[in-house]
N, C-alpha and C positions, 0 to 999 in steps of 0.2 A: 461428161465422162472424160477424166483426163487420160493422159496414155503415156507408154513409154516406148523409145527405140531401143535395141540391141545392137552394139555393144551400148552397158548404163556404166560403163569406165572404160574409156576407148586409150588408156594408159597400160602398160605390163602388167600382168596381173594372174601369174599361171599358176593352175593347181588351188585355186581360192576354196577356204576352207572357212562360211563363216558361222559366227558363236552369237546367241543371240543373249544381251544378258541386261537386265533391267529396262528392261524394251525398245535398247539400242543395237546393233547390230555393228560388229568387228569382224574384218573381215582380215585372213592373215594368208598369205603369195609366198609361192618359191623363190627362191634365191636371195641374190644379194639388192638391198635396197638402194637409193639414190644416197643415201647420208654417208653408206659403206658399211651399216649395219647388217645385220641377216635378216630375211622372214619378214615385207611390209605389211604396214596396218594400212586399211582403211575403215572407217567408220560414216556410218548412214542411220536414218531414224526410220525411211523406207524403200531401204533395199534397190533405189532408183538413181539417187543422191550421194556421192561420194565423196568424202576428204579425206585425203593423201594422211597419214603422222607419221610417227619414223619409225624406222626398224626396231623388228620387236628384240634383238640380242644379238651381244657383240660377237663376231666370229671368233674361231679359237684361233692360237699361234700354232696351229701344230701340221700348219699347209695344208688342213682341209679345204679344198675347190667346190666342192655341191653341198650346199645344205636345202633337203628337199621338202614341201608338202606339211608344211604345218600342221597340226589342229590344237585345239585349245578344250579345254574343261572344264569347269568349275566347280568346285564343291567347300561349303566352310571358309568360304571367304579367301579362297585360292586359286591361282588361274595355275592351269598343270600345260604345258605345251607336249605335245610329242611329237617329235621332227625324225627325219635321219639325216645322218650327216657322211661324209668319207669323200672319195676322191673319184667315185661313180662305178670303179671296179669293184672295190669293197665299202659299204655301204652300211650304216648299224642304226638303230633305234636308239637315241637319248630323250629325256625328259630334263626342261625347265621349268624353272616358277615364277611366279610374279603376284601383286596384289592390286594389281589394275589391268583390264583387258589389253592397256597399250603400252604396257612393261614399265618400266621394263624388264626381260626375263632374262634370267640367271638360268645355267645349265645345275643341275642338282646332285652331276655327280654319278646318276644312275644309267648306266648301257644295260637295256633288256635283252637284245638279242646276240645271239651268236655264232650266229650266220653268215660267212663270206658279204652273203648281201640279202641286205633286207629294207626295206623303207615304205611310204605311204601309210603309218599308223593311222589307225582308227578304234577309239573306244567306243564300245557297247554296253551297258549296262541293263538287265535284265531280270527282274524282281530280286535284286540286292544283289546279284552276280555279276565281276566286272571281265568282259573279256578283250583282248587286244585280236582284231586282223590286221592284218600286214602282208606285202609281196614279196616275197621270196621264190630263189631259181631254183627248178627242178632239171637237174642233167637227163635222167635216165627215166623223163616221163617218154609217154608216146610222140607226144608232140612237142619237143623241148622247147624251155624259155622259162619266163616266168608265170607266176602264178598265185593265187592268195591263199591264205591259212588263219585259223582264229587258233587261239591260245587262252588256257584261264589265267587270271591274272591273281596272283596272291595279296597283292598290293598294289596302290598305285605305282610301285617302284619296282616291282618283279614279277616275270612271269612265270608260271609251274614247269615250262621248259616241255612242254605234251604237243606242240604246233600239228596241226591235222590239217589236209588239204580243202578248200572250202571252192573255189573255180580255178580249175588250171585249163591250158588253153585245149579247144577240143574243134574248133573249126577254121576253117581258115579266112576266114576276115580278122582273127587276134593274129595272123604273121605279122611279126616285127618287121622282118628281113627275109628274104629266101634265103639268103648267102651271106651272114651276118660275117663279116670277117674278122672280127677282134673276138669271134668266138669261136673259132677256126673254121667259117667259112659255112655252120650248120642252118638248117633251117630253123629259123628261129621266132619263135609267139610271144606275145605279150599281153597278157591279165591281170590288170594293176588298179591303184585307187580306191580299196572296197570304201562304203559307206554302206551301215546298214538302218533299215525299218523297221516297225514289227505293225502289223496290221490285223485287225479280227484273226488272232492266234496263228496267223504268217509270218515269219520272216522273210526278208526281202536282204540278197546284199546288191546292188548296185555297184559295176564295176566297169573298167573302160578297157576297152584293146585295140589290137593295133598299134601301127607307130603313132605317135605324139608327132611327132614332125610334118605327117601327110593324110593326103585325102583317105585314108584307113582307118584313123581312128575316130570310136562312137563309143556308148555308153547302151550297156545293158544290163540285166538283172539277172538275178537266182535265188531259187524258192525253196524254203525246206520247211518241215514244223517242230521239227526237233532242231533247236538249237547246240547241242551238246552232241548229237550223231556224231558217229567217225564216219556216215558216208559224205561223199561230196554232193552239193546244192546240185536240184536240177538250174540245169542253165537255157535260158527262155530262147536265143535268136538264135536261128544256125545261120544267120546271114545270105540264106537265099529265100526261103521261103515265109520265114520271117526275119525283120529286121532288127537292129539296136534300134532301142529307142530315142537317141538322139546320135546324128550323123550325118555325113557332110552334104551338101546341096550343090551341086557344083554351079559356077559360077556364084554363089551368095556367102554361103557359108564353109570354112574349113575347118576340119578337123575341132571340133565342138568335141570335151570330152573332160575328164577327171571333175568329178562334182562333188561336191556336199547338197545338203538340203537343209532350209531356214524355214521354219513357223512364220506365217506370212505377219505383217502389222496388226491384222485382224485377228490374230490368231486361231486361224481357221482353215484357211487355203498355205500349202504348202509350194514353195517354190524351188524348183534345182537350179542352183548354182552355177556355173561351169567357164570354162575358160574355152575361145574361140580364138583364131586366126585374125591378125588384124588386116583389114579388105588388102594394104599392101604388102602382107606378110612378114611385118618385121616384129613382129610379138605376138605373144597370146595375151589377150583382154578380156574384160569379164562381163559374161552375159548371164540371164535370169528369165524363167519362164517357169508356167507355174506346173507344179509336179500334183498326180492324182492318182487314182483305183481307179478302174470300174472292175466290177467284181477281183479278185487273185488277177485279173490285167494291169502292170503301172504302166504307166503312161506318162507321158511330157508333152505339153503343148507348144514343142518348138523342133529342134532349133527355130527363134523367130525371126523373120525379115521384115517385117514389118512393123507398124504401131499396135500396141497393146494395150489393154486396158490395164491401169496402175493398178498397184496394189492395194486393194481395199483396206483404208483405213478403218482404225474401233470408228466408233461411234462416239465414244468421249474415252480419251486418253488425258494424262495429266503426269508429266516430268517435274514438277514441284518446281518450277524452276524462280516462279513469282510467290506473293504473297496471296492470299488467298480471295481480296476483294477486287485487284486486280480481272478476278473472271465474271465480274458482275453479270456482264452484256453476255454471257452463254447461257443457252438453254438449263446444261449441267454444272450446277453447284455443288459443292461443299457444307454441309450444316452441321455445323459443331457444338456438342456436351458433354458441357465438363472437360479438366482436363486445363493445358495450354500447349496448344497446338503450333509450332513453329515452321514456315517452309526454309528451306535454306540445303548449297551443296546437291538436289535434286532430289530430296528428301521430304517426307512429312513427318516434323519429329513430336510427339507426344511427351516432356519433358518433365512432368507433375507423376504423384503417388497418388494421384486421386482413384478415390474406390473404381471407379465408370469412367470415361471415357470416350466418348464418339466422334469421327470423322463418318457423315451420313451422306448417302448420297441419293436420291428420291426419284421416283416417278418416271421410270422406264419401261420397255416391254417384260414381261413377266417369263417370256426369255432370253439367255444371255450366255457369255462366256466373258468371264473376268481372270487377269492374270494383273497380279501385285507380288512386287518382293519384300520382307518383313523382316525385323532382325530385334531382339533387345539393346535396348540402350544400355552400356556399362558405366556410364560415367557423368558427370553431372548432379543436377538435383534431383535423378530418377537414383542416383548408388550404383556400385558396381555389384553389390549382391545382394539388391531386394526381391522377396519371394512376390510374383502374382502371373499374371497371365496376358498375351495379347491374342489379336488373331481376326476375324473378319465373321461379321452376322449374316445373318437374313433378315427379312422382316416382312409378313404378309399384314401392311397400313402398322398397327404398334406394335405388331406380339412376333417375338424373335421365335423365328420357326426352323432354322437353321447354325447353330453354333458352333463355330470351331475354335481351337483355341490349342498356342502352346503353352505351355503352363511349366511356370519353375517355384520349384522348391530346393534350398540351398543349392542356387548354379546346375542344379540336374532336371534335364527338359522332360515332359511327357506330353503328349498329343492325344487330346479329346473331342470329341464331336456328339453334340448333345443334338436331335433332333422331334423333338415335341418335349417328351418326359423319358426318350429312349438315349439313353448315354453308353459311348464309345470310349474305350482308352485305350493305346497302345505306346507301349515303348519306343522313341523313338532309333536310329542307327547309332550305336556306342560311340562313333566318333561327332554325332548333332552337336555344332558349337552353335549356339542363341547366340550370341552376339554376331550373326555373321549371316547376312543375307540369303536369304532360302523363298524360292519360285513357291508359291502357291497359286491353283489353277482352277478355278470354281463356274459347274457347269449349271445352268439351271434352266430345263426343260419345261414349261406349267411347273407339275406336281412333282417333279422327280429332278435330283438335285448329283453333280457327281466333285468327289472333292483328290485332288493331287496334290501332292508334298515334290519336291524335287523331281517333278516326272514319274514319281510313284502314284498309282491309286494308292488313295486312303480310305475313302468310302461311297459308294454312292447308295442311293435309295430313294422313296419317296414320303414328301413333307404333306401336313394339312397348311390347306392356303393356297393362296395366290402369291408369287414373289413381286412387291412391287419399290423396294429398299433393301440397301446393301451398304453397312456402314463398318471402319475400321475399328478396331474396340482394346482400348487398353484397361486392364484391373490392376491395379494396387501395385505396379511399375509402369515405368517410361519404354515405348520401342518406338520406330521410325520405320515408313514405308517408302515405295520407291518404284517408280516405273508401272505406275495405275493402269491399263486401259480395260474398256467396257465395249464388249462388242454383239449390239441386238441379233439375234437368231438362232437357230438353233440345227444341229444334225444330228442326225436318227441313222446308225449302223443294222439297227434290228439285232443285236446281241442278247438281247434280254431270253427272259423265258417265253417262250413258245407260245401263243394263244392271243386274244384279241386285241389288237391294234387299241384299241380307245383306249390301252392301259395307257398308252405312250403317250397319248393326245389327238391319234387320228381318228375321225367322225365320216364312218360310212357312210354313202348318198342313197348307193348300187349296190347288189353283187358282195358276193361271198370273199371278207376278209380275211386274212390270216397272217400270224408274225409264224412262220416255221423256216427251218435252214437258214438261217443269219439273212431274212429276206424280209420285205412284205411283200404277199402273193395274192391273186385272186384265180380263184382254184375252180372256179366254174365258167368253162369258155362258153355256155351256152347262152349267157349274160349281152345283150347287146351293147349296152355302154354301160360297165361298173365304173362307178366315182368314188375319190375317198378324197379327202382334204384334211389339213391340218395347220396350226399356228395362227398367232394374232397377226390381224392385219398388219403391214406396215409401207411408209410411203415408197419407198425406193429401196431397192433387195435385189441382191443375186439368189439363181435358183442352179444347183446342182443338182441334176437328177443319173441313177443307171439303170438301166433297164434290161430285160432281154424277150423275149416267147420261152414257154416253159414246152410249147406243144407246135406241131404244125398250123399255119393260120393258114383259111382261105384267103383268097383276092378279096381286099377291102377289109378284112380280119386286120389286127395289130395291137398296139399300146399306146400310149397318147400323154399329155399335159396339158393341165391350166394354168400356165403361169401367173396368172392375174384374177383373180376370179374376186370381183368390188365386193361390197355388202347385200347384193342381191342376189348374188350366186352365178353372177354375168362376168361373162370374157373368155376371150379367145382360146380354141383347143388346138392346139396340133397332133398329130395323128402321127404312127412312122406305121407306114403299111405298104403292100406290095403292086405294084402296077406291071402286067409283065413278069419279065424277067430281073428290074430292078427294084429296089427299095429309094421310099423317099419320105423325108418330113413335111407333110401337108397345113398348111394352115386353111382348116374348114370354115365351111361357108363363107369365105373370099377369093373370088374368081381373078381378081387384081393382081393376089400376092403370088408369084412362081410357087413351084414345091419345090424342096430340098433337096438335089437328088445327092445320095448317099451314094458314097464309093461300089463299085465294083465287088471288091472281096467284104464288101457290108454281112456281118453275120449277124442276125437279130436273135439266135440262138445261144450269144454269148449275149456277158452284161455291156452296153455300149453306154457310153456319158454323152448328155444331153445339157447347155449350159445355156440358160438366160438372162437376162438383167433388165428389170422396171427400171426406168428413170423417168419418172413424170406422166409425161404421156405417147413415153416411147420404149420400144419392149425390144432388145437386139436377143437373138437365139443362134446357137451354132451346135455342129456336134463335132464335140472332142476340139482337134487344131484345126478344123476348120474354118472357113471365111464367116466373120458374123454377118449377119444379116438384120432389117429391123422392118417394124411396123408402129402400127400405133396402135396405142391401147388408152380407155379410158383415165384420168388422173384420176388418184386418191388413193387411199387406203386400199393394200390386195392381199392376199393370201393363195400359197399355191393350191393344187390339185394333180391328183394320176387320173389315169383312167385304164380301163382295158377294153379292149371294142369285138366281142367276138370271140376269145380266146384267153389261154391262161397266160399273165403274164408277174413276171417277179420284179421286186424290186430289190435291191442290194444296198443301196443307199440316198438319203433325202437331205442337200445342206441347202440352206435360209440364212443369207447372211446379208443385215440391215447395210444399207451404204447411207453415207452422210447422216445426218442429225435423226434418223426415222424410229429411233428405237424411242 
């Protein structure tokens, strides 16, 4: 298991905001760069690894000093920046553009805002709605200073000018200053940075307070379910009796704070971003650690000091960067018909008018999450305006059981999804330029498959079959794919419809199952040991589990996991049950292993995350940011399991995610 230290760029690096796009990773910093451009880049493949390129845009001649907090966009084959820029008194929101993540970028001419001071954009996008938060000063709040606001956006280039307050400051761990003197001397807060989530029908924004400069500022969140309310977000930490979720340690860490948040390599585990003190103070540098749920709780499993487990790569990824026999000696190949297929540029380009088509790819676990970007070819021996279709199959052994597809007829796109003899169409957004790269995100569970366009659901549902191929597919035009990866396993939210687990794939042992309230529950605590299990074995996996008690448990009562559970139905359980007055994670029937003891303010009454990893015949478990620990477990092929021992307990969510070649 490799690992990584914090700071993973122990170079300036504040305010890092990054963009993940064709399964590369651009990361873009405040201020002025080393070249004397604005806004640095750095780029990495995972998020550990970093190279310096230049400034992403020339500064203007108009003696502006601060150009702050980048972020970047993408859409139709465009990179949108929105920065603020001014002299730190007065501060405004502009957009640039570019048609490469590493510029370089052009200002566009467009100031959104109009506000004395404004900065820190961030876009949100939300079943086709685009909105802008941003920080702006409130004089005549209670607590004055700054604070955030979301805004609709008319366009990428204007806003409806409606800004409504979303966290302004309300405790006092966000003081800037007691005695801020360039503001005549008031006491003064600061709530700055948003980024926002959206999770099982929450929204989350993510926001930092405090001074930037000192041991005060952290990062914490706020929750609401209407995104469009004119009320303000409940805000999570009041800093005494709860904390920000990420914040300073003294002596290790300082001031850890303004983040984005990155889709991990695997596309699975999500990590936050954020800028740290460097150990002798002289910069902010950029550190990563992985970001989560357990139930409506996010969480960070940092700030970190120490070594970490890297971030899980796919299982088979592919940058097109060689020719195709070149990957002889890998597990994962390429099987090609029909069609001529060229790699070149990081691309798979598909160049022939041929009726069919195939880039296939064979004989993996039958679940997965795949993300490829796709685009039409304009130009060449495919035409710049032939009518047909591309798009990505399924395959349960020959018979396509999954078909997506965008589909043109003179230059005008639509999007279909045929699944047995059941066909989908829809419109795609008026502005879909095919020629121009566009994220597709393809889930597949056993029997139940879920499909994304640009971050949008498109469809999900369930296929007849088994999935055990997945091939690229051009009809009667040329297009080109890019930035492959395939990653074994699979995660269960429990959002579906209400009623028996085995719809999803889990196979009761024990004890009364049930999918209700975004959960799976076992609803009869009079049950000694209910089992439930689910997914294909596989050799080496992470297990992410939440958990909580639905009911008061006796001593010895609680919840449990099989991490490992072979072909026999054998391997180790641990148990989180009560001894005392404390709570702890037991590994049973091993008098050898210590128990877990679990924090003090440990609530088993809330959802708590539970995290393991097989590798071979070694099994490390910890809860939350805590210290892993390990044992040994049988090699081979495992699959996990819950349990309940005694009492009712829920589950919130289940992720299975293959490491190395296991899928």
């Amino acid at each position: 298991m490799t690992t990584y230290l914090n700071p993973v760029h122990n170079r300036p690096c504040p305010d890092p905001f990054v963009l993940k796009h064709r399964g590369e990773y651009w990361c873009y910093t405040t201020g002025f760069w080393h070249d004397g451009r604005c806004f640095g880049i750095l780029h990495s493949r995972d998020l550990v690894d970093w190279r310096e390129m230049n400034g992403a845009m020339a500064p203007f001649d108009d003696g502006s000093t601060c150009y702050w907090a980048p972020e970047v966009i993408y859409e139709n084959g465009r990179f949108l920046m929105y920065y603020s820029v001014g002299n730190e008194t007065r501060m405004h929101i502009r957009v640039a553009a570019a048609s490469h993540p590493a510029g370089p970028f052009v200002d566009t001419g467009h100031a959104l805002t109009a506000q004395e001071f404004a900065i820190d954009p961030h876009v949100f996008i939300d079943d086709g709605k685009r909105f802008l938060f941003y920080a702006t000063d409130f004089l005549e709040h209670t607590r004055i200073g700054t604070g955030t606001v979301v805004d609709r956006m008319i366009d990428e280039f204007t806003l409806a000018g409606r800004p409504h307050p979303v966290t302004r400051a309300k405790y006092d761990w966000q003081i800037y200053d007691p005695n801020r003197a360039e503001k005549g001397g008031v006491r003064w807060h600061t709530v700055e940075g948003p980024f926002v989530l959206k999770r099982k029908g929450v929204y989350y924004e993510m926001f930092s307070g405090g001074n930037w400069k000192n041991l005060t500022y952290g990062v914490s969140y706020a929750i609401t379910r209407e995104l469009e309310s004119p009320e303000e977000w409940a805000q999570v930490a009041d800093g005494k009796s709860v904390l920000p979720i990420l914040r300073t340690i003294p002596g290790l860490v300082i001031g850890p704070g303004h983040n984005s948040v990155a889709l991990g390599p695997d596309n699975r585990q999500h990590f936050c971003v954020y800028h740290r003190w460097a150990d002798d103070g002289s910069d902010r540098v950029l550190a990563i650690d992985r970001q989560d749920w357990a139930g409506e709780r996010m969480i960070v499993l940092g700030p970190s000091t120490t070594p970490q487990p890297s971030p899980n790569l796919p299982t088979f990824s592919d940058f097109f960067e060689r020719e195709a026999q070149a990957d002889s000696g890998r597990r994962f190949r390429w099987g090609y018909e029909g069609g001529e297929w060229v790699t070149g540029d990081q691309e798979l380009a598909q160049e022939s008018l041929a009726s069919r088509a195939l880039a296939r790819l064979s004989s993996f676990t039958p679940s997965f999450a795949v993300e490829v970007s796709l685009r039409a070819l304009e130009s060449g021996r495919a035409g710049s305006h032939s009518d047909g279709s591309y798009g990505v199959s399924i395959f349960d052994q020959e018979n396509e059981v999954v078909r997506f597809r965008i589909e043109l007829a003179a230059g005008v796109a639509a999007l279909s999804c045929r699944i047995g003899e059941r066909q989908l169409s829809i419109e795609p957004a008026q502005a879909f330029q095919p020629t121009a790269y566009h994220l597709l995100r393809v889930e597949v569970d056993g029997s139940i498959a879920r499909l994304w366009l640009d971050g949008m659901p498109f469809w999900q549902g369930r296929f007849d079959g088994e999935a055990n191929a997945l091939a690229l597919v051009t009809e009667g035009m040329g297009a080109a794919y890019s930035g492959f990866s395939l990653t074994g396993g699979w995660e269960d939210l429990f959002e579906g419809e209400p009623g028996d687990p085995g719809r999803s794939g889990w196979r009761a042992l024990s004890g009364d199952w049930e999918i209700t309230g975004e959960c799976l529950v076992q609803s009869n605590g009079k049950v000694e040991d209910a089992v439930i299990v689910k997914g294909p074995p596989l050799d080496s996996y992470e297990v992410v589990v939440n958990a909580r008690l639905d009911e008061a448990a006796p001593t010895g009562s609680g919840y449990g996991f099989y991490p490992a559970l072979d072909h026999e139905g054998r391997g180790p359980l641990f148990v989180v049950s009560r001894a005392g007055e404390r709570w702890s994670l037991v590994l049973e029937g091993d008098p050898r292993a210590a128990a877990l003891t679990l924090p003090e303010n440990f609530d088993p009454y809330n959802h708590q995350q539970f995290r393991f990893r097989k590798e071979g015949a070694r099994l490390f478990f910890q809860w939350e940011a805590g210290t892993p620990r390990e044992v040994g477990v049988r090699p081979g092929p495992a699959r996990p399991g819950l349990c309940a021992r005694g009492a009712r307990a829920s589950f919130d969510m289940v992720r299975v995610t293959a490491t190395g070649e296991s899928a």
